[in-house]
gemmi code that builds the backbone of each chain (N, CA, C; Angstrom):
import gemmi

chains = {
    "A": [
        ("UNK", (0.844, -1.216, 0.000), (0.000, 0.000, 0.000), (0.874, 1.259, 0.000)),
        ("UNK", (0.011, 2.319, -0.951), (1.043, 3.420, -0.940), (1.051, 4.342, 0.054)),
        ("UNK", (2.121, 5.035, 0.720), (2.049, 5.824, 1.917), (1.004, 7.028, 1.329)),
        ("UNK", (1.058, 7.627, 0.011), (-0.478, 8.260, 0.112), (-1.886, 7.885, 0.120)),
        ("UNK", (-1.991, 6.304, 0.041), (-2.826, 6.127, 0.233), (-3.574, 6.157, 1.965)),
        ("UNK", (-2.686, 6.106, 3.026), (-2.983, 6.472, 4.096), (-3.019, 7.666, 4.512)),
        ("UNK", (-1.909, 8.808, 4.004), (-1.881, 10.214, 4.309), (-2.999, 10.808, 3.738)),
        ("UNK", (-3.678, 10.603, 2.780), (-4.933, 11.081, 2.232), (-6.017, 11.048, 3.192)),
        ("UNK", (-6.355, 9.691, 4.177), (-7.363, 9.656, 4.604), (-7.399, 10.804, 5.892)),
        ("UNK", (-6.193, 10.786, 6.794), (-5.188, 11.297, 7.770), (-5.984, 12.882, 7.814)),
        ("UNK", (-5.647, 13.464, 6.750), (-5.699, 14.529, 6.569), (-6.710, 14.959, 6.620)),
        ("UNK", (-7.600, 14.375, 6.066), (-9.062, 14.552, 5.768), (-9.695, 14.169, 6.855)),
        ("UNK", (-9.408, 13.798, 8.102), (-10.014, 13.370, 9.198), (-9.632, 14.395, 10.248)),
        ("UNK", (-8.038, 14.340, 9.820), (-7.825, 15.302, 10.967), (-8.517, 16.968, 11.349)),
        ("UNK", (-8.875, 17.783, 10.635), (-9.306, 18.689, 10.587), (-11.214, 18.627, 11.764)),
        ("UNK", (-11.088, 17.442, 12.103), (-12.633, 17.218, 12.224), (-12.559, 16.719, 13.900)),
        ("UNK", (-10.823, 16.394, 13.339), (-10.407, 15.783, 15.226), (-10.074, 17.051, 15.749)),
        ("UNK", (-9.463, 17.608, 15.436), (-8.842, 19.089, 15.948), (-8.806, 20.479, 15.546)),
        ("UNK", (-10.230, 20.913, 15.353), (-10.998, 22.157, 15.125), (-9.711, 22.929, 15.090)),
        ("UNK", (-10.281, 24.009, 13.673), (-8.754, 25.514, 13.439), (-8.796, 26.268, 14.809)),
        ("UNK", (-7.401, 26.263, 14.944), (-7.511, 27.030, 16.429), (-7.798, 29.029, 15.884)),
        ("UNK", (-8.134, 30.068, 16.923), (-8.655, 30.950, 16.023), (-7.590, 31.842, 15.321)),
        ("UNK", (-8.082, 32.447, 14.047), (-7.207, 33.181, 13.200), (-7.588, 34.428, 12.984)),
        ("UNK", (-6.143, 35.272, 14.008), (-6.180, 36.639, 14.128), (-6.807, 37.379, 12.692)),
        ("UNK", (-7.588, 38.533, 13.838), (-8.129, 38.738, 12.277), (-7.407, 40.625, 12.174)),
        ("UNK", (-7.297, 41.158, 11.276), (-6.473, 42.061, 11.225), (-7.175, 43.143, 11.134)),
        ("UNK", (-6.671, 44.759, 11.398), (-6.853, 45.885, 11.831), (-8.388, 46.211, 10.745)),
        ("UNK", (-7.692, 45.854, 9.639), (-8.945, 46.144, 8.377), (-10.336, 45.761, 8.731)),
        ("UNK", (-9.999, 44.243, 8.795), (-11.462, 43.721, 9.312), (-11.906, 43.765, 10.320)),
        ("UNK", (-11.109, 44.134, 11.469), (-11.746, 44.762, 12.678), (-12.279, 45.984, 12.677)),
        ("UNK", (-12.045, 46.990, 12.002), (-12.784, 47.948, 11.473), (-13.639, 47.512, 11.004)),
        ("UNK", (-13.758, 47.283, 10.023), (-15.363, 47.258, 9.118), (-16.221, 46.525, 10.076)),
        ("UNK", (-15.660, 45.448, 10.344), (-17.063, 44.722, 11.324), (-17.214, 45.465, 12.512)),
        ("UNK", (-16.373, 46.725, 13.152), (-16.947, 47.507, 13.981), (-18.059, 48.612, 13.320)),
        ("UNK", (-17.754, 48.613, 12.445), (-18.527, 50.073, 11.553), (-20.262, 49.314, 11.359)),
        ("UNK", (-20.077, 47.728, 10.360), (-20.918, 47.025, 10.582), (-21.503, 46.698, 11.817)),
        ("UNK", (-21.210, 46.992, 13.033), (-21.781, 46.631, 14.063), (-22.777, 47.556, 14.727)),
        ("UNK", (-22.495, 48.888, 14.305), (-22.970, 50.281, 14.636), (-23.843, 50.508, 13.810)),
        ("UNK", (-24.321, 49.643, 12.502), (-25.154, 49.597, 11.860), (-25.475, 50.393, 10.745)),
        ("UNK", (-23.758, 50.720, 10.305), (-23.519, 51.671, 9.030), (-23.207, 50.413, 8.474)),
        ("UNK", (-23.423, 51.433, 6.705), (-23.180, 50.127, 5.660), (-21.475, 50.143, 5.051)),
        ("UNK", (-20.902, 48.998, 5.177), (-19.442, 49.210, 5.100), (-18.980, 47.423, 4.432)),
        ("UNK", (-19.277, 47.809, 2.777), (-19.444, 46.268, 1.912), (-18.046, 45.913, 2.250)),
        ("UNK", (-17.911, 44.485, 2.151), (-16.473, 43.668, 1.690), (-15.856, 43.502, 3.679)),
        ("UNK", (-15.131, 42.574, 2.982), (-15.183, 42.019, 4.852), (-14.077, 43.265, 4.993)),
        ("UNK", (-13.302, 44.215, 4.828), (-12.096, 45.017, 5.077), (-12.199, 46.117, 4.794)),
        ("UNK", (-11.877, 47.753, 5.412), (-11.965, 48.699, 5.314), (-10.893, 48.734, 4.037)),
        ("UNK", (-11.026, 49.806, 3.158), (-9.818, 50.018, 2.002), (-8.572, 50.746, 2.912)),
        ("UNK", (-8.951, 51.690, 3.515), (-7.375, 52.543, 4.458), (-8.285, 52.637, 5.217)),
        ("UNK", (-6.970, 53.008, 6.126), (-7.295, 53.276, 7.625), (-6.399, 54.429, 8.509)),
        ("UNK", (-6.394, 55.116, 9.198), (-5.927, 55.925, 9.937), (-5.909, 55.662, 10.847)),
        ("UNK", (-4.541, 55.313, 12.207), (-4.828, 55.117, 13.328), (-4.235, 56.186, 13.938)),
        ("UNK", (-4.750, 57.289, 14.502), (-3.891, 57.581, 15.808), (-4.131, 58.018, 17.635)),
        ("UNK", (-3.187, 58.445, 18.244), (-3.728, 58.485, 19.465), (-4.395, 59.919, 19.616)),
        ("UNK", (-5.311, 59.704, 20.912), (-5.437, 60.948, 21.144), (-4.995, 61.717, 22.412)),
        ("UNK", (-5.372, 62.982, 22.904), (-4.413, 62.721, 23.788), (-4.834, 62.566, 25.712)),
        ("UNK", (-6.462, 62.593, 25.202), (-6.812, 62.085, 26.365), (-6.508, 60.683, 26.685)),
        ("UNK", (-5.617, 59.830, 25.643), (-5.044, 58.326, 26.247), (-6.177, 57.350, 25.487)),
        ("UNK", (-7.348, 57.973, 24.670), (-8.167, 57.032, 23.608), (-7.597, 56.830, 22.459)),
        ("UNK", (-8.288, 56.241, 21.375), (-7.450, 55.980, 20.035), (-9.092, 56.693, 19.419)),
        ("UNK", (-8.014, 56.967, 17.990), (-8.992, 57.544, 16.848), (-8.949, 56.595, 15.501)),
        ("UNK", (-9.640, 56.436, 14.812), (-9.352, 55.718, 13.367), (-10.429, 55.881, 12.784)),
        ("UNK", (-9.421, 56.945, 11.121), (-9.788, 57.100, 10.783), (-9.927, 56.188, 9.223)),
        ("UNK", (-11.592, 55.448, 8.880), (-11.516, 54.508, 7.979), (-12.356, 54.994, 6.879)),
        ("UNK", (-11.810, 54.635, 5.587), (-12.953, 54.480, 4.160), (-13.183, 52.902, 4.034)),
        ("UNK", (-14.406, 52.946, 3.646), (-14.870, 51.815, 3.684), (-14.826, 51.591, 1.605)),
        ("UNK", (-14.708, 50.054, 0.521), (-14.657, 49.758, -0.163), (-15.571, 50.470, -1.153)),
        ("UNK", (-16.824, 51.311, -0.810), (-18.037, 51.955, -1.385), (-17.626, 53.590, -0.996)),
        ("UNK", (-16.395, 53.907, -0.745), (-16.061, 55.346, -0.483), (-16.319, 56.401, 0.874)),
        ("UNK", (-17.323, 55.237, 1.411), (-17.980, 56.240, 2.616), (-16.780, 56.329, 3.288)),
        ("UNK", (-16.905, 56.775, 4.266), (-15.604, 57.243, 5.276), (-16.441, 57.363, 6.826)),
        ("UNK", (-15.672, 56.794, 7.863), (-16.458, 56.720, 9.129), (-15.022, 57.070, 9.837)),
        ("UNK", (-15.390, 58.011, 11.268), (-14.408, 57.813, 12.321), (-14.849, 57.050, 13.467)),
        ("UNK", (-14.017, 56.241, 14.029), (-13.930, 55.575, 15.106), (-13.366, 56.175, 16.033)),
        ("UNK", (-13.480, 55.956, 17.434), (-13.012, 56.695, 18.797), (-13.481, 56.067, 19.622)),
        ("UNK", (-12.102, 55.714, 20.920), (-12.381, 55.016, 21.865), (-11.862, 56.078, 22.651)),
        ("UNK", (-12.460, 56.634, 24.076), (-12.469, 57.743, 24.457), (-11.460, 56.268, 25.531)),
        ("UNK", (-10.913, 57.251, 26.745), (-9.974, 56.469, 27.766), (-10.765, 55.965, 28.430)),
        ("UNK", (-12.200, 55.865, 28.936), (-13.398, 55.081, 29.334), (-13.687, 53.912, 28.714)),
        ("UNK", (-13.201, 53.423, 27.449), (-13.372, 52.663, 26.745), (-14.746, 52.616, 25.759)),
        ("UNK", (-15.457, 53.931, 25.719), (-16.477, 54.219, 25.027), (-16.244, 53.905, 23.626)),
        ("UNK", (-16.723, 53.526, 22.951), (-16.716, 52.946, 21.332), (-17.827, 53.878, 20.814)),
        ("UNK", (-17.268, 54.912, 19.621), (-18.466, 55.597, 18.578), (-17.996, 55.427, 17.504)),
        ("UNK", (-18.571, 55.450, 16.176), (-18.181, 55.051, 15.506), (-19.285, 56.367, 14.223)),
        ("UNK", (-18.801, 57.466, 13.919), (-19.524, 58.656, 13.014), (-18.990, 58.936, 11.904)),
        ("UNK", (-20.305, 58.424, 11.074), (-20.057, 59.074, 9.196), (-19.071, 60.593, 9.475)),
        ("UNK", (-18.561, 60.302, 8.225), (-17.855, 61.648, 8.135), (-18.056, 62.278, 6.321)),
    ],
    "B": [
        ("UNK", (-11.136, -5.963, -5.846), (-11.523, -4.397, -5.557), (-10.511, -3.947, -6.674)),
        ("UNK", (-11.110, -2.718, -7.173), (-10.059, -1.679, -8.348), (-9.220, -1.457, -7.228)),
        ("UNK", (-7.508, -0.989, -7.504), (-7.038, -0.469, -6.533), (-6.894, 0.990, -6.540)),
        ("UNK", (-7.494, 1.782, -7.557), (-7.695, 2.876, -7.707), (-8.837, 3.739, -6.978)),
        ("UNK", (-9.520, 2.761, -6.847), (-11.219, 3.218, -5.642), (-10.791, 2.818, -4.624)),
        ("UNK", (-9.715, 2.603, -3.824), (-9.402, 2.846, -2.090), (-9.284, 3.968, -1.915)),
        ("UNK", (-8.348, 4.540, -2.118), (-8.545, 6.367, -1.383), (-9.835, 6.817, -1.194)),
        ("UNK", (-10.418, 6.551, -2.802), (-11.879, 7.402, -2.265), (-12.593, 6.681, -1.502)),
        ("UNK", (-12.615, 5.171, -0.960), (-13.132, 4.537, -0.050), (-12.751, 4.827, 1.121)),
        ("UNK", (-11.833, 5.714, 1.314), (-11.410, 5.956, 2.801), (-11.137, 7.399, 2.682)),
        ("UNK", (-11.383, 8.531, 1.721), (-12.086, 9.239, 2.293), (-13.043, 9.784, 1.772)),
        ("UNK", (-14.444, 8.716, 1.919), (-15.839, 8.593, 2.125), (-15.416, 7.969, 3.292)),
        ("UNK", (-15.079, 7.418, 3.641), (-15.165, 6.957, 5.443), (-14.878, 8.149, 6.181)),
        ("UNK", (-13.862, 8.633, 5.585), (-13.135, 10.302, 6.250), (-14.269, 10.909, 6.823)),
        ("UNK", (-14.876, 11.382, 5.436), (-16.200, 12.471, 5.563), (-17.512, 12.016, 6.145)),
        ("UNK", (-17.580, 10.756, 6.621), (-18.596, 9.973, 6.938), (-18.483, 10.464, 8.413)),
        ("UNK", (-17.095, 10.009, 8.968), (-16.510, 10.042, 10.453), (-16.494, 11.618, 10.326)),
        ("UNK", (-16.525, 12.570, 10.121), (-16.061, 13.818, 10.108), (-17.649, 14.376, 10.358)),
        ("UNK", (-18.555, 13.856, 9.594), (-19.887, 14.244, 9.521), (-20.838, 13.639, 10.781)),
        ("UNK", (-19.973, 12.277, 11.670), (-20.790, 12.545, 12.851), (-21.581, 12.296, 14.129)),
        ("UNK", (-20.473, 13.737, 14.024), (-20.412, 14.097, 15.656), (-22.389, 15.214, 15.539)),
        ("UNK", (-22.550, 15.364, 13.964), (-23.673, 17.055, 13.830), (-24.769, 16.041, 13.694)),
        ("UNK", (-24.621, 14.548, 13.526), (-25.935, 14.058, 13.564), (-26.081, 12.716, 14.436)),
        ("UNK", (-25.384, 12.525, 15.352), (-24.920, 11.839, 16.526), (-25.402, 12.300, 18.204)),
        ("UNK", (-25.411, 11.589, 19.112), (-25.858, 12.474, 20.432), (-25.073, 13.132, 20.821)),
        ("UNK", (-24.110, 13.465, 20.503), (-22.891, 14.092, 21.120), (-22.823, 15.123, 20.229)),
        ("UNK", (-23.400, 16.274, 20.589), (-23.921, 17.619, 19.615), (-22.674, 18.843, 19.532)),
        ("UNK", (-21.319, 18.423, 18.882), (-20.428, 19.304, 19.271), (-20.666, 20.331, 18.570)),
        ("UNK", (-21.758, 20.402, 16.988), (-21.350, 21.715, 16.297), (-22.173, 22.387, 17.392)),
        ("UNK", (-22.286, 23.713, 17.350), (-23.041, 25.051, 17.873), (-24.413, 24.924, 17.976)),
        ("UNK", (-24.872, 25.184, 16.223), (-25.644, 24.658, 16.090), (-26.726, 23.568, 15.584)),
        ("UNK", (-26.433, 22.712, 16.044), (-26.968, 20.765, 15.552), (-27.956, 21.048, 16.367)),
        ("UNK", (-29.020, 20.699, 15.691), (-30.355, 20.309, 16.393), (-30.356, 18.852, 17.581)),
        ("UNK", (-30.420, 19.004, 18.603), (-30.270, 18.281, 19.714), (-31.272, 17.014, 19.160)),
        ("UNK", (-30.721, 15.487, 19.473), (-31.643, 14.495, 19.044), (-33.091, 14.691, 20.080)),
        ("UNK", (-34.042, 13.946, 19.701), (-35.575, 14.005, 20.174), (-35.202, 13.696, 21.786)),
        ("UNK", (-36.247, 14.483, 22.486), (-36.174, 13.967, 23.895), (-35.288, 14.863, 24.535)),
        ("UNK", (-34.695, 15.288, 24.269), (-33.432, 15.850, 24.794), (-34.241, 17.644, 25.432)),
        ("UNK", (-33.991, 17.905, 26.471), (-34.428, 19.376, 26.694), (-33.331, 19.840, 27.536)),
        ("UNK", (-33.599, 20.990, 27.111), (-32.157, 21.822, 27.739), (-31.718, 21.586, 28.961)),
        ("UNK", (-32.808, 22.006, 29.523), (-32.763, 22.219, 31.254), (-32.264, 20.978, 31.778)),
        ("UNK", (-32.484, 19.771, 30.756), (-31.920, 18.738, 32.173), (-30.423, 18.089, 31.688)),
        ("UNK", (-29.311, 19.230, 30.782), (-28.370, 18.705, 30.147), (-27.288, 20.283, 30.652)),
        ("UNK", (-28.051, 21.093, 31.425), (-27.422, 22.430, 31.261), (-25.819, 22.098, 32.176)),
        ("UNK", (-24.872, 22.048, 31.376), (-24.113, 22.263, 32.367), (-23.186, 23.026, 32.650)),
        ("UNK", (-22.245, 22.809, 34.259), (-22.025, 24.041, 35.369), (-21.028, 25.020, 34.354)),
        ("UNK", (-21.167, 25.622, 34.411), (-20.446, 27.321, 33.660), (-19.715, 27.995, 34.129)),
        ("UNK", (-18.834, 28.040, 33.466), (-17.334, 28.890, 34.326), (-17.555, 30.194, 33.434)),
        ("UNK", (-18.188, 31.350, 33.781), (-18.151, 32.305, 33.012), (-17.542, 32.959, 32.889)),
        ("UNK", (-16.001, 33.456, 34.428), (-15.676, 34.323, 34.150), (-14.520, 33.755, 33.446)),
        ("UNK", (-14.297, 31.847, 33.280), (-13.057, 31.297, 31.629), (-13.591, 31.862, 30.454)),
        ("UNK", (-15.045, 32.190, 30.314), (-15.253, 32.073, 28.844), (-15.433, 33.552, 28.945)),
        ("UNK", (-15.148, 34.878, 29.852), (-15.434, 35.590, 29.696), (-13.673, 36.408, 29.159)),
        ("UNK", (-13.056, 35.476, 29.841), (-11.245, 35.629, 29.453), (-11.027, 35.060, 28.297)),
        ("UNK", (-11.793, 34.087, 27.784), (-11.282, 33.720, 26.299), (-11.759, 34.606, 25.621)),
        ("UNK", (-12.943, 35.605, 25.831), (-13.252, 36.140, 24.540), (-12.697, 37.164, 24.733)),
        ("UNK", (-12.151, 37.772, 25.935), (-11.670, 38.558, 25.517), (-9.607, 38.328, 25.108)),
        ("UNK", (-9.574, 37.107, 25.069), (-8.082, 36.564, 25.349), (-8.224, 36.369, 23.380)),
        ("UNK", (-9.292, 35.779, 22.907), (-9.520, 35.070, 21.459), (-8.705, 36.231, 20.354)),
        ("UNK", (-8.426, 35.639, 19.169), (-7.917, 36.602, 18.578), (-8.704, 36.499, 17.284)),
        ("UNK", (-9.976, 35.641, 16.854), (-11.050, 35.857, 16.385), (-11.785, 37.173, 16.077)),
        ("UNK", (-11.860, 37.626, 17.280), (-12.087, 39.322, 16.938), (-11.342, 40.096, 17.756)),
        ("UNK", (-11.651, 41.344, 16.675), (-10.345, 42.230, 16.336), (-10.683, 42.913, 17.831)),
        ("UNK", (-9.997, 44.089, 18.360), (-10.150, 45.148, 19.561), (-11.015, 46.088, 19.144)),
        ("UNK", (-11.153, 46.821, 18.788), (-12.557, 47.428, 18.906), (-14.004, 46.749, 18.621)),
        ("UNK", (-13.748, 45.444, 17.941), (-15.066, 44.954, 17.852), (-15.046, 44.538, 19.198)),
        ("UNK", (-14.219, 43.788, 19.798), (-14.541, 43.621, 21.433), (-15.099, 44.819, 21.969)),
        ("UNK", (-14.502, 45.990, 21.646), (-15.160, 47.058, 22.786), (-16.508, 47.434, 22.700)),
        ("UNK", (-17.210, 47.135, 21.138), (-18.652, 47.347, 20.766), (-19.624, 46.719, 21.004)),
        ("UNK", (-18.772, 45.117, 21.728), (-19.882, 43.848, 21.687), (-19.684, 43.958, 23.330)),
        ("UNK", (-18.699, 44.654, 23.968), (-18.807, 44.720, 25.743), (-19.565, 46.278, 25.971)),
        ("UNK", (-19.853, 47.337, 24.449), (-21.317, 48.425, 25.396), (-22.336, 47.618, 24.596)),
        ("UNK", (-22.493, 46.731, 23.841), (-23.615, 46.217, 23.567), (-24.227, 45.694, 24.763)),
        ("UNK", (-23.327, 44.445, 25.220), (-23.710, 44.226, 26.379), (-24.308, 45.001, 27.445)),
        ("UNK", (-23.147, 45.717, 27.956), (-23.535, 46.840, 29.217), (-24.773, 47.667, 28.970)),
        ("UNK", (-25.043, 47.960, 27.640), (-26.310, 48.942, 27.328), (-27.708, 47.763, 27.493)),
        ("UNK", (-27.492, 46.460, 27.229), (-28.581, 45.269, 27.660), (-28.567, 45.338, 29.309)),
        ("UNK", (-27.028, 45.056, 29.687), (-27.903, 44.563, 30.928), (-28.322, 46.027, 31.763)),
        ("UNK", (-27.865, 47.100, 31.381), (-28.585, 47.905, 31.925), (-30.496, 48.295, 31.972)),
        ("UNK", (-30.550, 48.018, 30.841), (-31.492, 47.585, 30.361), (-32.827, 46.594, 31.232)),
        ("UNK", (-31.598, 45.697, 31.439), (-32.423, 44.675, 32.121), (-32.780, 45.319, 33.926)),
        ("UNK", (-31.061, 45.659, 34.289), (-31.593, 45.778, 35.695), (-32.648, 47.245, 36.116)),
        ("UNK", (-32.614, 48.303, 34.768), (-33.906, 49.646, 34.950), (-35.131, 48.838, 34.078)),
        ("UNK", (-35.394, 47.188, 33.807), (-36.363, 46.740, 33.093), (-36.824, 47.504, 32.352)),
        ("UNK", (-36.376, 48.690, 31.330), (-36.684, 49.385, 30.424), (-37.673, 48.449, 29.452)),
        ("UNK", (-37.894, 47.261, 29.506), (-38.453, 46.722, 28.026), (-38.862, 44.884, 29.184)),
        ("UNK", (-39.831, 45.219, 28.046), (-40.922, 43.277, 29.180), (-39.709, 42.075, 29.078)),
        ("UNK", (-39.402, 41.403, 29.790), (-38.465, 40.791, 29.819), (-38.223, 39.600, 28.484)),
        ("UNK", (-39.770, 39.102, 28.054), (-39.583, 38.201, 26.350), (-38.704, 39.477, 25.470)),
        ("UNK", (-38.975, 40.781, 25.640), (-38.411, 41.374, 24.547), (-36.674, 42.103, 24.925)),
        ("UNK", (-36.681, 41.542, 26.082), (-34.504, 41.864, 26.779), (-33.946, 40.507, 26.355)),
        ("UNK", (-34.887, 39.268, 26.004), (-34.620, 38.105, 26.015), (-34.507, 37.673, 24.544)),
        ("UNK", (-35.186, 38.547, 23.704), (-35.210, 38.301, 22.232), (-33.554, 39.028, 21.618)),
        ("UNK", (-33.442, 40.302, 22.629), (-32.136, 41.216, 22.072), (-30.772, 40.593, 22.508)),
        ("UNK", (-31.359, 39.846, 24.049), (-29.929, 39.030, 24.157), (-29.577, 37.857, 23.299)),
        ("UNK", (-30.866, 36.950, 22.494), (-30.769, 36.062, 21.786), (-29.884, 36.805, 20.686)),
        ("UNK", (-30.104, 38.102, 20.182), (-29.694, 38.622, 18.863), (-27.856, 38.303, 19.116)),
        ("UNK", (-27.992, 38.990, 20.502), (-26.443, 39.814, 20.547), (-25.554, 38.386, 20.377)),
        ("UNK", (-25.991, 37.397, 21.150), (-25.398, 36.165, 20.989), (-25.301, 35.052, 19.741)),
        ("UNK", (-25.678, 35.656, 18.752), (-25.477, 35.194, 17.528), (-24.783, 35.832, 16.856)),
        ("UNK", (-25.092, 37.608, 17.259), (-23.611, 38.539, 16.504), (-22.248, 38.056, 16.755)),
        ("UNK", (-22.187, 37.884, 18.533), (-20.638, 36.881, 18.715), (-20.830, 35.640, 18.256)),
        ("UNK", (-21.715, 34.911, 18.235), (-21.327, 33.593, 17.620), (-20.678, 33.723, 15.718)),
        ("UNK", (-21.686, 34.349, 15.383), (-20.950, 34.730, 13.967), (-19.497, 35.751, 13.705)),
        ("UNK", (-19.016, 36.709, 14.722), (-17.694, 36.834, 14.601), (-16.659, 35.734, 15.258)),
        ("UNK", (-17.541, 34.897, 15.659), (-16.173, 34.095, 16.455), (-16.645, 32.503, 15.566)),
        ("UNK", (-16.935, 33.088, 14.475), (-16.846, 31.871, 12.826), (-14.833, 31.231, 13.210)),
        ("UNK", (-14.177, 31.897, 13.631), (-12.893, 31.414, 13.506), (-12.301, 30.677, 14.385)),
        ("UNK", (-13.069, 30.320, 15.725), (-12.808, 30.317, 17.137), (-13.974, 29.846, 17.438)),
        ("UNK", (-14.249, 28.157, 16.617), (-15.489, 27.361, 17.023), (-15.679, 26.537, 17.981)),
        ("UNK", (-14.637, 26.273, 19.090), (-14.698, 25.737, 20.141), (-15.035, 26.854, 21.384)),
        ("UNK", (-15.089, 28.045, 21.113), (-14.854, 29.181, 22.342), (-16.923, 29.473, 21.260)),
        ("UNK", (-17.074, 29.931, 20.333), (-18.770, 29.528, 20.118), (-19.421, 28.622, 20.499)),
        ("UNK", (-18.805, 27.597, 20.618), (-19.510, 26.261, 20.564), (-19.789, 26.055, 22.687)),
        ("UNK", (-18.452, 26.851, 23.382), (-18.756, 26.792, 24.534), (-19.710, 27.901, 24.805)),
        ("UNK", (-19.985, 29.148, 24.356), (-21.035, 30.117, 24.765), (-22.209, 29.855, 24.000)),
        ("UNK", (-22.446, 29.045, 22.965), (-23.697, 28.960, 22.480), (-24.300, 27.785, 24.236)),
        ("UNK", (-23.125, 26.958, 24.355), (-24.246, 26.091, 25.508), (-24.253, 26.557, 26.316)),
        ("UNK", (-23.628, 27.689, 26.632), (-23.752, 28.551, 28.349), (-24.725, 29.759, 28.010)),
        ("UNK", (-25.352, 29.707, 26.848), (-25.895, 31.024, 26.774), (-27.300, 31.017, 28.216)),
        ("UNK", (-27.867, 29.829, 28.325), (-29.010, 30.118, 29.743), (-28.184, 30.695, 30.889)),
        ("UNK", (-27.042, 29.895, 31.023), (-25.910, 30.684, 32.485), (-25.931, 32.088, 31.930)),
        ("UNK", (-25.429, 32.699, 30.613), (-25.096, 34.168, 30.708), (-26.302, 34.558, 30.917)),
        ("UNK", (-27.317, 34.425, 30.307), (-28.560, 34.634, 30.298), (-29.020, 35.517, 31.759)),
        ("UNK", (-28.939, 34.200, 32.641), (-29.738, 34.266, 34.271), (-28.590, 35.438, 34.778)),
        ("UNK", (-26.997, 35.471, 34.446), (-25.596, 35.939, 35.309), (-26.898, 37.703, 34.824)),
        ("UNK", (-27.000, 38.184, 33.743), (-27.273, 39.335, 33.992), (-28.657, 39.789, 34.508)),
        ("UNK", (-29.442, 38.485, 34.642), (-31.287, 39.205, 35.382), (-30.821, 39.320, 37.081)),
        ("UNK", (-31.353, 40.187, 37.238), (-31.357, 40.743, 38.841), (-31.744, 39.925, 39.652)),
        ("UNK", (-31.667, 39.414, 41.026), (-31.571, 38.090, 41.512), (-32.916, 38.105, 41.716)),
        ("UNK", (-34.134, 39.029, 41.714), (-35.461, 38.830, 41.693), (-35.903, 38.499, 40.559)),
        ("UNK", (-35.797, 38.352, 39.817), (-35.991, 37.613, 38.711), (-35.576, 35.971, 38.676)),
        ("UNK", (-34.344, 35.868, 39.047), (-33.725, 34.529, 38.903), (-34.088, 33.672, 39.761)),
        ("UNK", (-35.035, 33.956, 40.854), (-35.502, 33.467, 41.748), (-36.941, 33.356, 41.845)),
        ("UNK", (-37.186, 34.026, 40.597), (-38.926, 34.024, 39.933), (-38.683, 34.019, 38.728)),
        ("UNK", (-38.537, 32.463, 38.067), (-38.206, 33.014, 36.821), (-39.591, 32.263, 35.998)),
        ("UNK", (-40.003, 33.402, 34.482), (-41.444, 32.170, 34.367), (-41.828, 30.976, 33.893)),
        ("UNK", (-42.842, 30.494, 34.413), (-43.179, 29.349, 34.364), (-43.704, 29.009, 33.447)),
        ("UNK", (-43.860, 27.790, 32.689), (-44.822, 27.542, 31.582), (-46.154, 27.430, 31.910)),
        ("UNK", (-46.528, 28.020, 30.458), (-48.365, 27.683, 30.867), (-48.353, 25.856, 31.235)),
        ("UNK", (-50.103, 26.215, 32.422), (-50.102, 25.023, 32.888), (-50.876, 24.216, 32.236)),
        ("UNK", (-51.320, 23.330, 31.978), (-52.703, 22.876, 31.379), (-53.475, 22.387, 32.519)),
        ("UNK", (-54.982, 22.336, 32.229), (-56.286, 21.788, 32.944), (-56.444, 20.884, 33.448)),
        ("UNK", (-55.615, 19.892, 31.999), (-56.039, 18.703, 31.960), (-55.637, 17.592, 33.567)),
    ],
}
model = gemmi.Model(1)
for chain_id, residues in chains.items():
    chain = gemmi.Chain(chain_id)
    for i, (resn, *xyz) in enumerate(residues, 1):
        res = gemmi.Residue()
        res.name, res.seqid = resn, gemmi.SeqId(i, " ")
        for name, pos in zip(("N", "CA", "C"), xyz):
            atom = gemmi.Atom()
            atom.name, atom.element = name, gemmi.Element(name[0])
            atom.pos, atom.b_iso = gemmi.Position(*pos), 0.0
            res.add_atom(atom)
        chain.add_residue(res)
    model.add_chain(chain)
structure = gemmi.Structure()
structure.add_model(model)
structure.setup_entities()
């Protein structure tokens, strides 16, 4: 018997024994699915750019266009308040 | 036997064995419809909330600010709940919502879904005010 004939089955099983552990998901798509969450429309799983910076009460700002041109800012005030406003 | 139709004889066994655990008693996907007979209440079990409350926020499934939107989602519910702003079927319909929004960002991180879809009655009761949880309602009765 050929050794691919066992590594074939292997493989195809294994995925079912040991679930994907999770896969970081990156700055882009954490944007949009925040923008999506606030219940603006923001197509394609990833913002096109993004702007991050601080502010200086110790919150963050980001500033994103979304794939359809809109443009939204994000702001986490040092309270940890989340807004998220068309611009 | 052809010796060319073994592989795919083993994996159709693969996908056979792979397929189940979702139609088997042992209900690991999220959501598999539980076999007949089966009711929640007498399978609920004990809940470590504040592990699953460190994985999600430990998970790297979702990004940091979506965490921070899905923890005032929260806080704006259970506030909600404890000024009972809204009849409790309808705090109970919005917490059903919110818990499918995390179940669907945490598509990547199906063992940390798969543990809050079955603890969702524990999160459930952790945010009603202990007068509630100690009156919680009953089903209609029948006559008969």
């Amino acid at each position: 018997m050929k050794a691919s004939h066992l590594i074939l089955p292997l493989v195809s099983v294994l995925p079912a024994l040991y679930p994907a552990s999770a896969l970081a998901v990156d700055e882009a798509e954490d944007i949009a699915t925040t923008i999506k969450l606030r219940g603006y429309d923001c197509p394609g799983r990833k913002v096109q750019s993004l702007t991050q910076t601080e502010r200086a009460d110790g919150g963050k700002q980001v500033d994103a266009t979304c794939s359809n041109g809109k443009r939204y800012r994000i702001t986490v005030d040092a309270d940890g308040r989340l807004r998220v406003t068309p611009r | 036997m052809n010796r060319g139709q073994t592989p795919r004889a083993w994996l159709l066994i693969a996908m056979l064995l792979a397929a189940l655990p979702a139609s088997g008693k042992n209900c690991e996907d999220p959501y598999c419809t539980p076999t007949k007979g089966h009711h929640p209440t007498q399978t609920t079990p004990k809940v470590d909330l504040d592990q699953l409350i460190t994985r999600l926020k430990q998970t790297s499934a979702i990004g940091f600010f979506t965490k921070i939107a899905l923890r005032a989602d929260v806080m704006q519910l259970q506030e909600k709940i404890t000024a009972k702003r809204a009849p409790l079927p309808e705090l109970r319909h919005q917490f059903d919502g919110l818990v499918l929004k995390i179940l669907a960002l945490l598509d990547d991180d199906p063992a940390l879904a798969r543990d809050i879809y079955r603890a969702r009655e524990a999160i459930w009761l952790s945010l009603l005010p202990p007068s509630d949880k100690l009156d919680p309602p009953q089903p209609p009765r029948s006559n008969t």
